[in-house]
N, C-alpha and C positions, 0 to 999 in steps of 0.2 A: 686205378684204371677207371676213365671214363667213356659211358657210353655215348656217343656220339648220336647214331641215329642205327633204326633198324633196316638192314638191308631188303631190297628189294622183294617181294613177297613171292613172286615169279622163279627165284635163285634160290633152288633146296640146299643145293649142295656144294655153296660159292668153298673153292680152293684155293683163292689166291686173293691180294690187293695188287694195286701197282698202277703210279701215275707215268704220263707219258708227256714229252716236252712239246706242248705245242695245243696241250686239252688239258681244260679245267677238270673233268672229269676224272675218277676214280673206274681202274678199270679190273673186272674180274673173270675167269671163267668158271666152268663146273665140271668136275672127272668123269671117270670111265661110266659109259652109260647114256652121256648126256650129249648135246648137239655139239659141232663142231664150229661152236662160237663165241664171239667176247662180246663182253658187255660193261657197259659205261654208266656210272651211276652218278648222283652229285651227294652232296653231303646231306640232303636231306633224305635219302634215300630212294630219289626219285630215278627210276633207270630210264637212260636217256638214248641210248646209243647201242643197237641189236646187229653185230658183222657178222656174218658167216663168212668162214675159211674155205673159199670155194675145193682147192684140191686138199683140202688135209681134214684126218679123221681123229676123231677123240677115243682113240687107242685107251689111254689114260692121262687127260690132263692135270697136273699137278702144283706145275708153279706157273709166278711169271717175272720179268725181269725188264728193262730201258735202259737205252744209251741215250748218251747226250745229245743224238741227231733225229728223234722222235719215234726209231724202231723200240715196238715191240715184242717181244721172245717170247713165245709159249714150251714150256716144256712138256714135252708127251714122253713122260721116260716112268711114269710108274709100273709096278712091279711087283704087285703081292704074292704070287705066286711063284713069283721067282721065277719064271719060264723065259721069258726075253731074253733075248740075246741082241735086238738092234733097238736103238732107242733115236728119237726126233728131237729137235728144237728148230720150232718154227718158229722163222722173222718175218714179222708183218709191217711194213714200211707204210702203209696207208690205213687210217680209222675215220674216213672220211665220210666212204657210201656204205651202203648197206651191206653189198659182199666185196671180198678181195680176194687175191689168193697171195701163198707166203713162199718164203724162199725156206729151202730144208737143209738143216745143220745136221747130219746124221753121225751115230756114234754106234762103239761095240767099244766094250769093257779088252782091259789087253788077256791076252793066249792064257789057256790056263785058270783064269780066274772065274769062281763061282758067280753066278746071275747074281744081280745086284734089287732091289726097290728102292726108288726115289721120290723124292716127295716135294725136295728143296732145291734152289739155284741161285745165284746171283753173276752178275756180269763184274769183271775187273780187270782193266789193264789189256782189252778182249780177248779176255780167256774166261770163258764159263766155268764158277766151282759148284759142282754140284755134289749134294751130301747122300750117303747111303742112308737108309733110314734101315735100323734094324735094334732089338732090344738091349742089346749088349755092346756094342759103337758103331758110331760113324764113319765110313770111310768117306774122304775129299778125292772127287777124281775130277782134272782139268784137261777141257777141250777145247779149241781153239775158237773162235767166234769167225767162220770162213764157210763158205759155201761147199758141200761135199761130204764124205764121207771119213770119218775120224778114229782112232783107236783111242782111247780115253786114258791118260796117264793118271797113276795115283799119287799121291803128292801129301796125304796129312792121312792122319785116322787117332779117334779118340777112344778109348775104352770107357764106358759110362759104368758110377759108381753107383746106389742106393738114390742117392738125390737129381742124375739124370736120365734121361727117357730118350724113347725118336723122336728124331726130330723134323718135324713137318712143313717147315718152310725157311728160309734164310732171308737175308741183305746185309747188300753195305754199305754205308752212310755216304752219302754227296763227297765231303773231303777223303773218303777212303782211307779214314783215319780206326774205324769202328766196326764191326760186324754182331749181328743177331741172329740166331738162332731159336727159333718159338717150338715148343711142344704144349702140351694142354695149358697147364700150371704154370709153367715158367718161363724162362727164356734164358740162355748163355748169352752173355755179352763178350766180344774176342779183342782187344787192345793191344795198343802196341806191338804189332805185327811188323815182322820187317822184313819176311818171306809170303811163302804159299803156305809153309809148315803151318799153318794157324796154329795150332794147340799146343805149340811152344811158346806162346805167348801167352799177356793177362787176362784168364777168365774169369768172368762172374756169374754168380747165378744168382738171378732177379725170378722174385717169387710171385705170384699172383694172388687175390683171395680168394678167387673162385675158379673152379676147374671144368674145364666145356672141350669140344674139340673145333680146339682153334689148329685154323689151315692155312693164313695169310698174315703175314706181315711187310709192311717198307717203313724207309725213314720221312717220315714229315718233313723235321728239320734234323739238328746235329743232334737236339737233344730228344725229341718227343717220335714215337713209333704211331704209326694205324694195324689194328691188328682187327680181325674179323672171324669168325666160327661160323661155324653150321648148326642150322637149326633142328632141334630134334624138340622132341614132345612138347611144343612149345617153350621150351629155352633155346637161348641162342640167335645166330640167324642176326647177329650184329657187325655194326661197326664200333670200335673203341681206340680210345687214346690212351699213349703210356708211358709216361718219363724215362728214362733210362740211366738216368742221374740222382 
């Protein structure tokens, strides 16, 4: 793993990475607690770019996610408490001026099923899979990428052994051939997929040397990740690179 540059000094608490088509910039937010805005950095860690969400509130922002057409997804679906029962993904179609406002993707878990915490999402095929984060597995629940209100269908779940954790933020690769999944330490790699079942397919786990709590990853290219953490007692609070091959 290499360290790129350190994140903006301004960003305690950056949650997410995530590039958008149409800006050179690296863009992130920060969770529950923190303003209702994204932010635009460059590779030297210079932040460039301050939007506020004119109607939407940082409930819990978590991840974030891009289509091909320059939208970008915030997810506000975290959950530690468990207590949620409705959760947002906000699409922000302009990072141009200073503030915007976003169109709301809203969701509930289906009848029956216990509150969820989430952490991670990725866009595919537009249906959002978003991951449960919890100690013992992840459940996948898929929601449509459409304006309104949604019941969240489940569609994958992994039981994690000794050597997996939650997991804190997702992607999947430009070709939609790959998917990552990052927690502190490592990362699952998911391959050859030929459904939504993800975890019927080939997993790997890619180890890291060092353990931080990382919150954001995307794909660079096919082969190389950006992954980023939050700064605590002076560690952390970076941006890095990471092969995946």
């Amino acid at each position: 793993m290499i360290t790129i540059t350190a994140l903006p000094s301004t960003l305690k608490e950056a949650s997410a990475i995530q590039k958008v088509v149409g800006s050179h910039l690296l863009w992130t937010i920060e969770d529950s607690g923190n303003k209702n805005r994204i932010y635009g950095f460059d590779l030297h860690g210079n932040l460039k770019k301050r939007i506020t969400i004119s109607n939407a509130k940082n409930k819990d922002w978590e991840d974030l996610t891009s289509d091909n057409f320059g939208n970008l997804y915030i997810g506000d679906f975290g959950n530690n408490k468990k207590k949620r029962k409705n959760f947002t993904i906000y699409k922000v179609s302009s990072i141009v001026n200073e503030e915007t406002s976003a169109e709301k993707i809203k969701f509930t878990l289906p009848k029956g099923m216990k509150s969820q915490d989430f952490e991670s999402f990725f866009l595919l095929k537009n249906n959002f899979y978003i991951f449960s984060k919890d100690e013992k597995e992840t459940i996948v629940f898929k929601v449509p990428n459409c304006k309104g209100k949604h019941t969240a269908k489940a569609v994958s779940n992994l039981k994690f052994d000794k050597h997996l954790k939650k997991i804190t933020s997702a992607a999947v690769c430009p070709n939609e051939k790959t998917i990552i999944l990052l927690n502190h330490d490592r990362l699952l790699k998911i391959s050859n997929f030929e459904t939504d079942d993800f975890f019927k397919a080939q997993i790997d786990v890619l180890k890291f040397k060092h353990n931080s709590q990382k919150e954001g990853i995307y794909f660079k290219d096919h082969q190389t990740v950006y992954i980023t953490d939050e700064g605590d007692k002076g560690e952390g609070g970076k941006l890095y690179e990471f092969n995946i091959n």
